[in-house]
C-alpha atoms as one frame of an Amber mdcrd trajectory, in Angstrom:
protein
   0.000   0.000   0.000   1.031   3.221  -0.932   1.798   5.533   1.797  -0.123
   8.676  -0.143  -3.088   6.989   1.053  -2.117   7.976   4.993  -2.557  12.209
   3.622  -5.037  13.088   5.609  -7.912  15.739   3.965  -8.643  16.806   7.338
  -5.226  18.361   7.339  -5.625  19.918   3.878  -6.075  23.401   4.791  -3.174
  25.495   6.439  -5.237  26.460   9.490  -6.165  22.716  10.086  -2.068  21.266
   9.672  -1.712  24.777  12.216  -3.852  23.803  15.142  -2.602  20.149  14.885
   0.871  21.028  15.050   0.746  22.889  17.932  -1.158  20.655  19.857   1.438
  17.825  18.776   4.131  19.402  21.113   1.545  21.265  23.565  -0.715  19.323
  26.061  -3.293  22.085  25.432  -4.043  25.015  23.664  -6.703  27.685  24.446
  -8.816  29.247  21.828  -6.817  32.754  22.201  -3.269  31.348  21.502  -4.344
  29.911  19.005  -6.203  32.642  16.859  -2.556  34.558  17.577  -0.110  31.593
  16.329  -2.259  30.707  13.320  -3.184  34.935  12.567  -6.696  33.693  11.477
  -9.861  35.094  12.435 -12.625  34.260  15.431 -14.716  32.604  12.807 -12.148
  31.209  10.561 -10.485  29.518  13.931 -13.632  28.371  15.196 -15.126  26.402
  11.933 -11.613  24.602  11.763 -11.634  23.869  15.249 -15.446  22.537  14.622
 -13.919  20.329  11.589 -11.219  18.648  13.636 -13.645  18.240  16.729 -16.061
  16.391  14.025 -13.374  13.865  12.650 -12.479  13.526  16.783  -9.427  14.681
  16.269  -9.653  17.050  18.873 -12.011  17.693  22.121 -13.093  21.464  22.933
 -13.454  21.967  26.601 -15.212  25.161  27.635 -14.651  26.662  31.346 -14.690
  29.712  33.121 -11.527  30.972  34.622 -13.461  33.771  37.077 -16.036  34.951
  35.209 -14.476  35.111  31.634 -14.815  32.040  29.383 -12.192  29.904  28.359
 -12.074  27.265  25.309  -9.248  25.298  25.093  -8.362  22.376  22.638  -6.638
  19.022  23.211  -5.534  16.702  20.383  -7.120  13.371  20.711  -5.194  10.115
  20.278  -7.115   9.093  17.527  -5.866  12.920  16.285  -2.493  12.287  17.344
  -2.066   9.143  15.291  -3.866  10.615  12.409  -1.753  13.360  11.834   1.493
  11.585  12.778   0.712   9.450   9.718  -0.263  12.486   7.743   3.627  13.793
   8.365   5.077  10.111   7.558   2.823   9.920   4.436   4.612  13.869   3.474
   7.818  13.242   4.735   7.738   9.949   2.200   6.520  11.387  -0.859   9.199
  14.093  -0.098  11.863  12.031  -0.153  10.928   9.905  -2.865  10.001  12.654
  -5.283  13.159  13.634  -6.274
């Protein structure tokens, strides 16, 4: 089997491979931190964030820290092992394109 079946279209869009990447190497990220790495919109961030949370890629936890509202993002497993094969499958067709 060919390992350009492991790209992922989940990760298609740049904002998408963005949020996943940073949650690779972060336990967490809130909603915030995000919009700032990734320089994208309230919306924009949000119906990405939507898309992964619909594949279960990710899980959106909402909570109050005082009285002001908090979303944060954690990559699943199943989202951690999906994108990690999403990098092999890249880092293969890289190297073997030449």
């Amino acid at each position: 089997m060919s390992l350009i079946n492991n790209i992922n279209k989940a990760f298609d869009h740049r904002v998408r491979l963005g949020i996943m990447s940073v949650l690779m190497v972060n336990e967490h990220a809130d909603f915030n931190t995000l919009k700032e790495l990734l320089n994208v919109t309230d919306g924009n961030l949000a119906s990405h964030t939507k898309a992964l949370e619909k594949a279960e890629y990710i899980l959106i936890e909402k909570q109050f820290i005082g009285k002001k509202p908090n979303t944060r993002y954690v990559a699943t497993k199943l989202g951690r092992m999906a994108f990690q094969k999403h990098i092999e499958a890249l880092e293969h067709l890289i190297k073997h394109s030449t």
